[in-house]
C-alpha positions as CSV (number, residue, x, y, z in Angstrom):
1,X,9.5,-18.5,2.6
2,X,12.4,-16.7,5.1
3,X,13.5,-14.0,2.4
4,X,10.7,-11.5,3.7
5,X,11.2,-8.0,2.1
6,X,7.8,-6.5,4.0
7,X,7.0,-7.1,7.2
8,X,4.1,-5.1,8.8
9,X,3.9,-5.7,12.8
10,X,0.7,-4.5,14.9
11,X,-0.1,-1.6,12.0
12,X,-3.4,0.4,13.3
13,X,-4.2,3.6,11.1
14,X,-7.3,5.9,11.8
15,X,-9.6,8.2,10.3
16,X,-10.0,10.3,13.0
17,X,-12.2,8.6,15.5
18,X,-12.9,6.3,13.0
19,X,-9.9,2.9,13.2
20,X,-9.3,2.0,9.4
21,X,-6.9,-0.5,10.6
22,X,-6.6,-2.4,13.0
23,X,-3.9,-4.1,14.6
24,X,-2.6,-5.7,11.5
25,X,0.4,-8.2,11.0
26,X,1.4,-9.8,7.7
27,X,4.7,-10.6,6.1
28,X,5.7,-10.2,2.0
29,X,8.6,-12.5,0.9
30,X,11.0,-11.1,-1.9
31,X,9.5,-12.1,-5.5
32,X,6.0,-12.8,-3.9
33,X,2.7,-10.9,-5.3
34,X,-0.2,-10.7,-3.1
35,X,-3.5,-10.3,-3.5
36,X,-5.5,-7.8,-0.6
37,X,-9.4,-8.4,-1.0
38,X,-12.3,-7.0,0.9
39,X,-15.5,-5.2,0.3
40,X,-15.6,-1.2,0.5
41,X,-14.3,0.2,3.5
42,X,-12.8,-2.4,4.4
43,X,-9.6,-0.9,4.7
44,X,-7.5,-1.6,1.9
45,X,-6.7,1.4,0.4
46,X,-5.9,2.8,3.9
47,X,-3.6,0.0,4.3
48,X,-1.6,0.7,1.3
49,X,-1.7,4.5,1.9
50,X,0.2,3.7,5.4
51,X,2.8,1.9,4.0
52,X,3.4,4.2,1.5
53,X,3.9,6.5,4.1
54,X,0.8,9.0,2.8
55,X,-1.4,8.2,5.9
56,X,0.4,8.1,9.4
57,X,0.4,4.9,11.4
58,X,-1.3,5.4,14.8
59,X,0.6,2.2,16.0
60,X,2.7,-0.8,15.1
61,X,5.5,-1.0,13.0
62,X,6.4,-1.6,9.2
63,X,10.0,-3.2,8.1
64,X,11.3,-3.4,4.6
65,X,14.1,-5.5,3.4
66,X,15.0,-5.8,7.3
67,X,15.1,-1.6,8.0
68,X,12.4,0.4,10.0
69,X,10.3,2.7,7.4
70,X,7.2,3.3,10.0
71,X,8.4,6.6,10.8
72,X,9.4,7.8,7.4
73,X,8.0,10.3,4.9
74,X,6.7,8.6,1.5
75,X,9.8,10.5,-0.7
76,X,12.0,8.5,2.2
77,X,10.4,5.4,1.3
78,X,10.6,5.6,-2.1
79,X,14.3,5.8,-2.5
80,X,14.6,2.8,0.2
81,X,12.7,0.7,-2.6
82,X,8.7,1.2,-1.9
83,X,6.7,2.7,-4.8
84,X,2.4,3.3,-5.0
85,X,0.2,2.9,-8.1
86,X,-2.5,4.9,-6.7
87,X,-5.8,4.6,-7.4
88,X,-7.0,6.9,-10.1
89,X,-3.6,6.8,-11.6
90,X,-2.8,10.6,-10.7
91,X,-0.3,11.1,-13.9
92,X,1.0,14.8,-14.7
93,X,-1.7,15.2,-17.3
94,X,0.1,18.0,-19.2
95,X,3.2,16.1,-20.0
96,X,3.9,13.5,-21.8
97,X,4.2,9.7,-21.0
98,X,7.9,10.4,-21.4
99,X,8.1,13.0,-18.8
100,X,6.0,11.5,-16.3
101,X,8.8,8.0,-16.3
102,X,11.7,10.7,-16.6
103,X,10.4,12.3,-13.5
104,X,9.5,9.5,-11.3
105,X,13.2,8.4,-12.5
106,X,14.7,11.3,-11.0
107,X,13.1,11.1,-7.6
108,X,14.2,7.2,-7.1
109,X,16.5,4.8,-7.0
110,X,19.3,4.0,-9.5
111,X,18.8,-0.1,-10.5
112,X,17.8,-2.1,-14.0
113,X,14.5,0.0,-13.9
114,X,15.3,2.9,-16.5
115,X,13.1,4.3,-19.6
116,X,14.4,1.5,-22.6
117,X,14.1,-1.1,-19.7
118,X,10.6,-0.1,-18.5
119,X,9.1,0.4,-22.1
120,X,10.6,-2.8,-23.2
121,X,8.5,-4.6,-20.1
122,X,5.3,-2.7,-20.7
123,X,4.9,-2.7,-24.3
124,X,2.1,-0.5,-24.6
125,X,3.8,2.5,-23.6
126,X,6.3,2.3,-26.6
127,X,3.4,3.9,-29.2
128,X,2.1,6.1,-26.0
129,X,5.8,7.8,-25.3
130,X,5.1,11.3,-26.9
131,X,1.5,11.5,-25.8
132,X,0.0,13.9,-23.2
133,X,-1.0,11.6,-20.2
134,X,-4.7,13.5,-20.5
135,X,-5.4,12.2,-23.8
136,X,-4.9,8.0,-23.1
137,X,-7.6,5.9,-22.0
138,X,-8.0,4.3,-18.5
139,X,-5.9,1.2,-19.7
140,X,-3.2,3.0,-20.8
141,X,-2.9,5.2,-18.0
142,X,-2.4,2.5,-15.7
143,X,0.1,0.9,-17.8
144,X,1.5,4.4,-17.5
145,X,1.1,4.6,-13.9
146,X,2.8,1.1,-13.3
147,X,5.7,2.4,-15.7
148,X,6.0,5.8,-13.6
149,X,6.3,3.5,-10.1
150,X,8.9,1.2,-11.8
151,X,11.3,4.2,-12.6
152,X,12.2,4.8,-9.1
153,X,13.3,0.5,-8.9
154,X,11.4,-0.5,-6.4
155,X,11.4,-3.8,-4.6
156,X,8.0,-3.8,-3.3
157,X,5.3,-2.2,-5.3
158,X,2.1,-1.5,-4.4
159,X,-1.5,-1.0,-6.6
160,X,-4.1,0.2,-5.5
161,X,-7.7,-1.1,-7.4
162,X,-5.6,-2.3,-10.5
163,X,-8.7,-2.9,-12.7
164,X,-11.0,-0.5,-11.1
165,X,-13.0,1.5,-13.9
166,X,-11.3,-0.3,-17.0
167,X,-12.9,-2.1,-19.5
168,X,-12.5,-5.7,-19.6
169,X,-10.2,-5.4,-22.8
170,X,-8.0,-2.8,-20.7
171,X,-8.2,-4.9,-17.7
172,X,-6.1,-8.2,-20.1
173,X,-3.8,-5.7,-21.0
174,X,-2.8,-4.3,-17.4
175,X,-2.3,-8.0,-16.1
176,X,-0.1,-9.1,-19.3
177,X,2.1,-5.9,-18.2
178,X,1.9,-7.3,-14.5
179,X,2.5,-11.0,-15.5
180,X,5.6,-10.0,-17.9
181,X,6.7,-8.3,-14.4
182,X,6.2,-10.9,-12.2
183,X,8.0,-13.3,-14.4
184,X,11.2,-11.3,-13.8
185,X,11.3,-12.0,-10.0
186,X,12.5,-9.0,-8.5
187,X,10.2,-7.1,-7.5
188,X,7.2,-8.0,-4.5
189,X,3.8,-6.6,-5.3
190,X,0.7,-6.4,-3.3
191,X,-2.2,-5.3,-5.2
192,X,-5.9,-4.5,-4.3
193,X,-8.0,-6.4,-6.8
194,X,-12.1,-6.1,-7.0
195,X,-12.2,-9.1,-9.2
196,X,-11.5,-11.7,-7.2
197,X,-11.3,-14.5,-9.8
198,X,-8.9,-12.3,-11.1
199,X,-7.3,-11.8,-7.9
200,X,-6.9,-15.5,-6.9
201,X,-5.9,-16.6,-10.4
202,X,-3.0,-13.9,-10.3
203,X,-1.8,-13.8,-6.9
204,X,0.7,-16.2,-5.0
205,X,-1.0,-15.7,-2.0
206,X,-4.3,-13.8,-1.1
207,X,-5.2,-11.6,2.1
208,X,-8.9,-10.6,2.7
209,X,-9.6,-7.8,5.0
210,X,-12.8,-7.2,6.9
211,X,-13.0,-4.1,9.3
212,X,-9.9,-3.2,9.2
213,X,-8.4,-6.4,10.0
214,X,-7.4,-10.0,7.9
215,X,-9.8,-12.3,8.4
216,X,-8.4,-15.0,5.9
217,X,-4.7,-15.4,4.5
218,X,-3.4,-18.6,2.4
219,X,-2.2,-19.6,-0.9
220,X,-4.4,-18.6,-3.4
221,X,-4.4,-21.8,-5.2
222,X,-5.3,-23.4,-1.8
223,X,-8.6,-21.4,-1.2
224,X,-11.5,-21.7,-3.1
225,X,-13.4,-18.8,-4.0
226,X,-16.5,-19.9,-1.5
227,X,-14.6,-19.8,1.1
228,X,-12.9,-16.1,0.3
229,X,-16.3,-15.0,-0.2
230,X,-17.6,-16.1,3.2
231,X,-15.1,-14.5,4.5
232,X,-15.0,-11.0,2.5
233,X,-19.1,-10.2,3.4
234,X,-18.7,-12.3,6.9
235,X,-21.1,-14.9,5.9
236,X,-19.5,-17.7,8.2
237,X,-16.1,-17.6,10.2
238,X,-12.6,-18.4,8.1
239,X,-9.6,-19.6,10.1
240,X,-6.3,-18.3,8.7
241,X,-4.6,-20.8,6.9
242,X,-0.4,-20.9,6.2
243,X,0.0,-17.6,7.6
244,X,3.6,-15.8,7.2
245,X,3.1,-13.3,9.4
């Protein structure tokens, strides 16, 4: 792969005295979905936060589509083509599906991404449109959420914990809105995944993180799931395998 929309070079991030992140280098091609694994505290979300530009980097740099973003401010980034699903979703609760995507549409980028394009992709928001954010269920906010990040046409999208705290019913219906994503091509996405069947069955590629650094990158469908579990909890020592970075 040589068309790399991401590239993250040397990335630390801190907690204070505490180092969330350490030293970190990976790239993302263009069309590529990744998969970031690890156990709690690992780092993950920390990671995302930094290249979404809501937690500062304390070193290293981050490129996307070829331009320097480490030193911008997350609105910055957004209109350059980087959009966050948060965890916990974080929708408007008192507006409606509707507003929240007409928002988030007003504060990006102009590109194939706009409300009859977006509910078209999802199709659970379609019946959801008129509703109050507050009143859907966890499933249906995060189809909401991945709706709100796609309004502002981004190339790289990041999610953080995509199944965390749905049900397993909700969980199928997030990934068919991912998958009918995907299969478009445009957009890169680098999601943190607890499930990591789910991860590894889902994802081009798969990075696992250990204290704040990647202890294990390859293709997911070259990796069993032994070997990404000895390397998550630290049972044994992984080497790297086809790194991009």
């Amino acid at each position: 792969m040589n068309d790399m929309l991401l590239e993250v070079r040397g990335l630390r991030a801190a907690h204070g005295q505490l180092v969330a992140v350490r030293d970190l280098s990976f790239s993302i091609a263009r069309g590529e979905v990744v998969a970031l694994v690890g156990a709690n505290g690992a780092g993950k979300t920390t990671l995302l936060r930094c290249l979404a530009g809501v937690h500062p980097a304390a070193g290293g740099q981050v490129h996307l589509a070829g331009e320097a973003i480490t030193a911008l401010p997350a609105h910055e980034r957004v209109r350059r083509g980087l959009a966050m699903v948060p965890e916990g979703r974080r929708l408007f609760g008192d507006m409606t599906v509707r507003e929240n995507l007409r928002v988030a549409g007003e504060h990006g980028r102009t590109g194939m991404w706009t409300l009859a394009t977006v509910l078209e992709a999802l199709p659970a928001l379609p019946p959801l449109i008129d509703r109050p954010a507050a009143a859907l269920s966890g499933g249906q906010r995060q189809a909401a959420a991945i709706g709100r990040a796609l309004m502002t046409n981004p190339d790289m999208l990041l999610l953080d914990e995509v199944s965390l705290g749905l049900s397993p019913l909700a969980v199928d219906e997030v990934y068919a809105n991912l998958a009918s994503l995907r299969a478009d091509g445009r957009t890169s996405l680098l999601l943190v995944e607890q499930d990591l069947s789910r991860a590894m069955a889902f994802a081009d590629r798969v990075l696992c993180l250990r204290e704040g650094r990647i202890v294990l990158q390859g293709a997911a469908r070259s990796l069993s799931r032994e070997t990404v579990t000895q390397a998550y909890f630290g049972v044994a020592t992984a080497t790297p395998m086809e790194s991009y970075a």
